[in-house]
C-alpha positions, 0 to 999 in steps of 0.5 A: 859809644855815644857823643863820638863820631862812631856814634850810629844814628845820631848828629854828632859827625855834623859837628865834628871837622874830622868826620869822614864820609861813605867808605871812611872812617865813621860809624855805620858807614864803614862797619857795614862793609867789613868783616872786622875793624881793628882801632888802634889809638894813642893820644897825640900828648901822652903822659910823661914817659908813657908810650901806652896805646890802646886798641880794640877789634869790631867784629859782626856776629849774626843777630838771635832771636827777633832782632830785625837786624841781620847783624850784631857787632860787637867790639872786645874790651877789659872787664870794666868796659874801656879798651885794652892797653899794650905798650908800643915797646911790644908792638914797634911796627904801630909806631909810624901810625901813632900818636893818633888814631888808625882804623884797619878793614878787614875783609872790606867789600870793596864794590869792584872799584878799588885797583891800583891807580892809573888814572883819575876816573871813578874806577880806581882810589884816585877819583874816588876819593878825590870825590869823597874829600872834594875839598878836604884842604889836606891832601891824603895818601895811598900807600902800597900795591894800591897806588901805583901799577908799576910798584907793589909797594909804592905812594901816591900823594892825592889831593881832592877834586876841587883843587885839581879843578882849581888848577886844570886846563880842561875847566872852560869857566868857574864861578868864584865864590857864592853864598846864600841864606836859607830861609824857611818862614821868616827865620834864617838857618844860616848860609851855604856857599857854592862854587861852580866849574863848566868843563871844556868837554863832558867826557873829562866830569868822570875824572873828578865826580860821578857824571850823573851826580856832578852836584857834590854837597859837603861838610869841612871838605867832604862828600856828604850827599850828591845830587843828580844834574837834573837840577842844572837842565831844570834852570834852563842849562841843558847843554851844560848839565853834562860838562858842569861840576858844583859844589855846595859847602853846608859848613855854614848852616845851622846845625838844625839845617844840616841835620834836615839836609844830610842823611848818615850814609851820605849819598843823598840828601833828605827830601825836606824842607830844607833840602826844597828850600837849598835846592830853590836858593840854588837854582836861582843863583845857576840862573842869575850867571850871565857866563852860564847864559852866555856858555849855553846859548853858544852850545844850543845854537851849535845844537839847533844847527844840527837838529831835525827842524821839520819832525821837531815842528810835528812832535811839538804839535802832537804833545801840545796836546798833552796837559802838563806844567810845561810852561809855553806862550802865554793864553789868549784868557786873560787873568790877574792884573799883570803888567806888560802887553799881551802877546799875541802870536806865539814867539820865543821872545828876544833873546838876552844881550851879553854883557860887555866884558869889564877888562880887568885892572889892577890896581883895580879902578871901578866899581859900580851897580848897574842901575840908575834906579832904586832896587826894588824887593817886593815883600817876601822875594829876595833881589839881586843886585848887580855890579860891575868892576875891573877887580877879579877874584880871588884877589878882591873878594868877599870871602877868606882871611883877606877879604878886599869887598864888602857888602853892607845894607844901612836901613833906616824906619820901621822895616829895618829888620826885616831887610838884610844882604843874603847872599855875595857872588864874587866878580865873576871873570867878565867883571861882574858880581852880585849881592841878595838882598831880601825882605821877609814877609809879615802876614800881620803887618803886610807892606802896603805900599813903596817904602825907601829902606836905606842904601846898599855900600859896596866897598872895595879895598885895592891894593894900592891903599885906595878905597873905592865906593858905590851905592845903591837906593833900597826900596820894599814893595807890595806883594806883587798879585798872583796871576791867574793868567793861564799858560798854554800847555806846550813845549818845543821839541828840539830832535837831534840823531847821532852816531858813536860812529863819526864815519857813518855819518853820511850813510845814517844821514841817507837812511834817516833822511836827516841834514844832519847826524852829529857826534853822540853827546856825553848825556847818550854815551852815560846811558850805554855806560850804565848798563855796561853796553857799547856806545853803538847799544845807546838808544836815546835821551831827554833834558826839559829845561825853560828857555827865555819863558818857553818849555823846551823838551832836547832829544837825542836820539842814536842813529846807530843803534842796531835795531833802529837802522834795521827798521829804517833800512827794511822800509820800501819806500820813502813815505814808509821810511817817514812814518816809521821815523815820526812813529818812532819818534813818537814814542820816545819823545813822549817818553822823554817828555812825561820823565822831564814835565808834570804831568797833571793826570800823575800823582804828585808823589809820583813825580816826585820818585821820577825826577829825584831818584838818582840810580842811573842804571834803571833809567837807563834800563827804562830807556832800553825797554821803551825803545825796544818797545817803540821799534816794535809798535813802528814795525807792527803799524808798518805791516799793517800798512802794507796788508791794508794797501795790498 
């Protein structure tokens, strides 16, 4: 059926606004795993009179000859190709499906998790498809032994996860609105646009997307490709990786960039330089979120409290040694002509001042940037503008059919096309709000010094009929030169022990020697889950992220765990028991370590396949093995002692 969505390998559900994703109602995605189809469809304006519909069954049959397909499928039709016609007079029970198009699966391979509905977790209907629509703006039903566990015969209204976060208590902060451009060379591919949602508990992501894949790409509402969370600790939110939820709308994007991002079984997205280029847009708009700065400093100074602060300080030293990108202090060589003083002892920096909160009002009465100079955009690099404003969205906002804020750049000279906005961000609930702008490089007529461009107009329309204004100056700037300044290869390690078991705490504090063992993390608890184990089986997890210019390396480690305890617990003396632990130690924190930095002896392509493949289970499973593995070596270095003593 070529040029329709049911249309195998082809582009053609990018452009149509009911295509539906995985387990749906399109081509490939949904034939893959039935027996048969039946298709029953009736145009929604007969002709006069008619009450014809027409129908027609998919069924697979084995390939013959050297088809490198397994299956064939064919589907059954009249002699000159179109599908049957009957009329509804013969088949009355169609008529509450019709007009329109219905799609029936038989023998559809479920996967374990269709069950009649009783909560909104990624086991049953609810989740699941409230993650397949995230933001289908229609709701949708459930209909019979499916829907309800008290009714074999019931219905159940859904409605997709964006909307249940919209209105749920359990969302600590959400971002509003946000848009980019991606650009690749000096063209522009259009925009996407991305809404951000920090949940009170992480335990609470499961009931509206999968907790290790909370970053949902979609196309008119639906689900087309997620992505794991390791972006969100990349950009210095570990803490929040596990509680975070974002979605990134691709509707409006060039066709062009859609077909480079999405892949037909809308799982994952393509790994091109489109994907690269959204990936790198969204990282940066995650760190300019001062709410988001502000959320996780609270998070990891809770952390930091309860970490193990003297084995932290030794395994920093012992993977200082390990060359890697891990960004540290700066070196004592010195390279390139950056500005600013040299440091000269290692330090962390100072930490960054939260912005004031601007009270909301409204009739809202203030708009301003928070400058009071010129916005400079070095060539090829794009700058955010920042605002601040008593106004809140989604009232005043710069998006929807009722937009009250507008961004516009008035340029002026030779630069004016090659200067443009690229990005909004909404006020965000401090009352503060941004806008991109961004100057696109020219290799044949590079910009050579300071050049004033024009102005940015922000421009906000109250309620009250009043108009309120700011301005910002635009200037562009030479390409700043790249430093050769090297980075001294070091990360700090952040060592925490926890128990599934909150009573246990005070026994697993005296074995381990440890100040403090906290309540398992979320993170630790996903990768017992993934294996199908008790919490009690987890054994360890990792997030590197850069924090204030310094490669922090965040461990977790399950004090509870069998094998663990039994190792500390047969120790015979309190130096034994430290060497075990650092031993350990060791092993997982380097294992944590090659998993979340680059490794430079590691083949690019290797590092690629490690930080972006998205199956839980087996890193999961990798995990289990190396902690078997570092117990193992602890207790053969242990009976070594113990023979070389005597």
């Amino acid at each position: 059926m070529p040029s329709t969505i049911l249309d195998l390998n082809s582009d053609s559900k990018l452009q149509a606004f009911e295509a539906i994703g995985q387990f749906g109602h399109g081509g490939s995605s949904s034939l893959a795993f039935c027996e048969s189809v039946l298709i029953v469809s009736q145009p929604r304006l007969p002709p006069a009179g008619s009450d014809e519909f027409c129908w027609t069954l998919v069924v697979p049959e084995r390939a013959k000859g050297d088809s490198k397909q397994e299956l064939v499928r064919h589907w059954f039709c009249e002699p000159d190709g179109l599908p049957f016609r009957e009329s509804l007079t013969d088949f009355p029970s169609l008529a509450s499906f019709l007009p329109g198009t219905a799609i029936w699966h038989f023998g559809y391979s479920r996967g374990g998790w269709i069950k009649p509905i009783a909560g909104p977790e990624q086991t049953n209907p609810w989740g699941r498809l409230g993650r397949l629509f995230f933001s289908y703006p229609l709701p949708f039903s459930v209909r019979g032994r499916l829907a309800r566990t008290d009714s074999s015969s019931g219905q159940r209204l859904l409605k997709g996860a964006f909307f249940r976060l919209i209105e749920s208590e359990s969302v600590e902060y959400s971002s509003g609105e946000r848009s980019q451009s991606i650009f690749l060379g000096n063209t522009k591919f259009g925009e996407f646009h991305v809404f951000v949602f920090v949940l009170k508990e992480g335990s609470n992501v499961r009931d509206y997307v999968d907790p290790n894949h909370p970053i949902i790409g979609t196309l008119n509402g639906q689900n087309h490709g997620e992505m794991t969370r390791t972006l969100i600790s990349k950009v210095g939110l570990p803490e929040l990786s596990t509680s975070m939820i974002i979605e990134v709308r691709l509707d409006a994007l060039d066709v062009e960039a859609q077909s480079n991002i999405i892949n037909n079984s809308r799982e994952a997205f393509k790994r091109t330089e489109f994907t690269r280029e959204l990936e790198s847009r969204l990282q940066a708009l995650l760190e300019d979120d001062d709410v988001l700065k502000d959320l996780e400093l609270a998070r990891q100074e809770k952390k930091a409290q309860e970490a193990s602060t003297d084995m932290s300080k030794r395994l920093s030293a012992f993977l200082s040694a390990i060359l890697s990108d891990a960004q540290g202090r700066p070196g004592t060589s010195a390279g390139g002509q950056a500005p600013g003083p040299r440091r000269k002892e290692p330090r962390p920096g100072p930490r960054p001042v939260p912005l004031p909160e601007v009270m909301p009002a409204d009739p809202p009465a203030l708009i301003e940037f928070l400058y009071s100079t010129p916005l400079s955009v070095p060539e090829g690099s794009t700058k955010l503008a920042k605002f601040r404003s008593d106004a809140r969205a989604p009232k005043y906002s710069f998006y929807g059919d009722n937009s009250r804020l507008f961004a516009e750049l008035r340029t002026v000279g030779a630069l004016h096309n090659r200067v443009s906005v690229t990005g909004k961000s909404d006020i965000n609930q401090k009352g503060y709000g941004s806008v991109s702008v961004t100057c696109v490089a020219d290799d044949n007529d590079p910009v050579k010094e300071s050049i004033d461009v024009g102005e940015l107009h922000l421009t906000l329309q109250s309620a009250s009929g009043r108009t309120l204004h700011a301005a910002l100056p635009v200037r562009v700037e030479p390409k700043p030169p790249e430093s050769t300044r090297h980075r001294q290869p070091d990360v700090r390690v952040e060592l925490h022990f926890s128990t599934s078991n909150p009573a246990e705490t005070d026994e697993l504090r005296h074995l381990f020697a440890e100040d403090h063992v906290s309540k398992m993390g979320p993170d630790l608890e996903k990768k017992a889950e993934a294996l199908r184990l008790p919490s009690d089986s987890a054994t360890y997890t990792g997030d590197g992220s850069n924090r204030h210019g310094e490669s922090v390396l965040r461990v977790e480690i399950n004090a509870g765990n069998a094998r663990l305890r039994e190792l500390m617990a047969t120790c015979a003396t309190a130096e034994e028991k430290s060497t075990a632990k650092e031993r350990y130690c060791r092993d997982v924190v380097l294992d944590c370590y090659q998993h979340e930095f680059e490794l430079a002896s590691i083949p690019e392509e290797v590092t690629e396949a490690v930080v972006t493949h998205g199956d839980e289970e087996i890193r999961a499973a990798e995990t289990y093995l190396n902690h078997d593995k570092a117990v193992r070596f602890s207790l053969t270095e242990r009976e070594r002692d113990r023979r070389n003593r005597g």
